[in-house]
N, C-alpha and C positions, 0 to 999 in steps of 0.2 A: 913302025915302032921297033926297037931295037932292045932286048933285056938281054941282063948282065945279071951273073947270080955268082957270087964268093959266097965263103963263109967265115966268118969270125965271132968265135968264143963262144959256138954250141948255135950262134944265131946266122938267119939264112938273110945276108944283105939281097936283095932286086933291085938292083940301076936300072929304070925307065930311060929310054930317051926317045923323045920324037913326039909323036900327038901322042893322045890317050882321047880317042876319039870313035864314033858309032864305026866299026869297020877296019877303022885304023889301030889298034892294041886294046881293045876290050878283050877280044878274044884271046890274044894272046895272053894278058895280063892273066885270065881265068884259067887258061890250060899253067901256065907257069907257078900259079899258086896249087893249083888241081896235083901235078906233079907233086909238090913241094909236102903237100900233106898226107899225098900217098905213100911218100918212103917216111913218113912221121916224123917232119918238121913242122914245127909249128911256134916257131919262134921268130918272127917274119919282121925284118922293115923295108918298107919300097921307098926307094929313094927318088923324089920325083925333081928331084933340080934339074934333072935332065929333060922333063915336060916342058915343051912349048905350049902345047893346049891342049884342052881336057872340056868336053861335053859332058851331059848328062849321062850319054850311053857309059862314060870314061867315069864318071863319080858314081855312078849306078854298080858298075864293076869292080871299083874300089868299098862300096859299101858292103856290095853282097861278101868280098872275099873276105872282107874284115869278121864276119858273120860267120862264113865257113870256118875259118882258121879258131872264131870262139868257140863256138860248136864242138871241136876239134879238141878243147880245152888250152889253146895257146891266146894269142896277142900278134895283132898286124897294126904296124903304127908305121908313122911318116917321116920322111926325114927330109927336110930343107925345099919345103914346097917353093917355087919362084912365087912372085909376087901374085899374077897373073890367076895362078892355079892358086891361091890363096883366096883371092876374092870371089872365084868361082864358087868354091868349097865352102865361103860366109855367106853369098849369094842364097843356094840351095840348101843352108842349114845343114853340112853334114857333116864341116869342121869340128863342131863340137864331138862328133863320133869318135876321133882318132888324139892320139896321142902323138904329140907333132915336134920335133927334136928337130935343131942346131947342125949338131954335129956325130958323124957315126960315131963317135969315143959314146957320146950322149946315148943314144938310141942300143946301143949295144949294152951299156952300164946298165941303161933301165928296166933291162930281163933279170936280173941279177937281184937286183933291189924288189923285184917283186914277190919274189919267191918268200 
């Protein structure tokens, strides 16, 4: 698993690429979020277009950090799941968890509009 982390307009983009899988970027994903809230970001979207596949260890890891980063008093939300990782995430019921955006203009506007 490969993450990519810019920022734009206060919010902290993570490009996943590659599995999101038991072994394969759970870990990573968790330490990358872990960072992300320690220097007090908390304004998070993972960009998962870049996921080919995604187990439970992988949805397991995107649920907890969604949790931490609440916790935290911010919002971790989705952007532009493939198809694949879509049905996964209907499959195990945990789609409805996230707020799941298009396009970064999207996912990036919608910190704004929250406030």
């Amino acid at each position: 698993m490969q993450l990519d982390l810019k920022e734009r307009g206060g919010v902290s983009l993570l490009q996943l690429n590659g599995r999101l899988v038991d072994g394969h970027g759970d870990q990573e994903l968790r330490e990358a979020v872990d960072v992300l809230l320690d220097s007090g970001r908390t304004r998070i979207v993972v960009d998962l277009s870049g996921v080919s596949a995604i187990d439970s260890a992988g949805l397991g890891e995107l649920v907890a950090a969604a949790r931490r980063v609440a916790r935290a008093g911010g919002a971790l939300k989705a952007l532009h799941p493939r198809e694949r990782v879509v049905h996964v995430m209907n499959v195990a019921r945990v789609l409805p968890l996230f707020e799941v955006f298009e396009t970064e203009d999207q996912a990036v506007a919608s910190f704004t509009t929250d406030a």
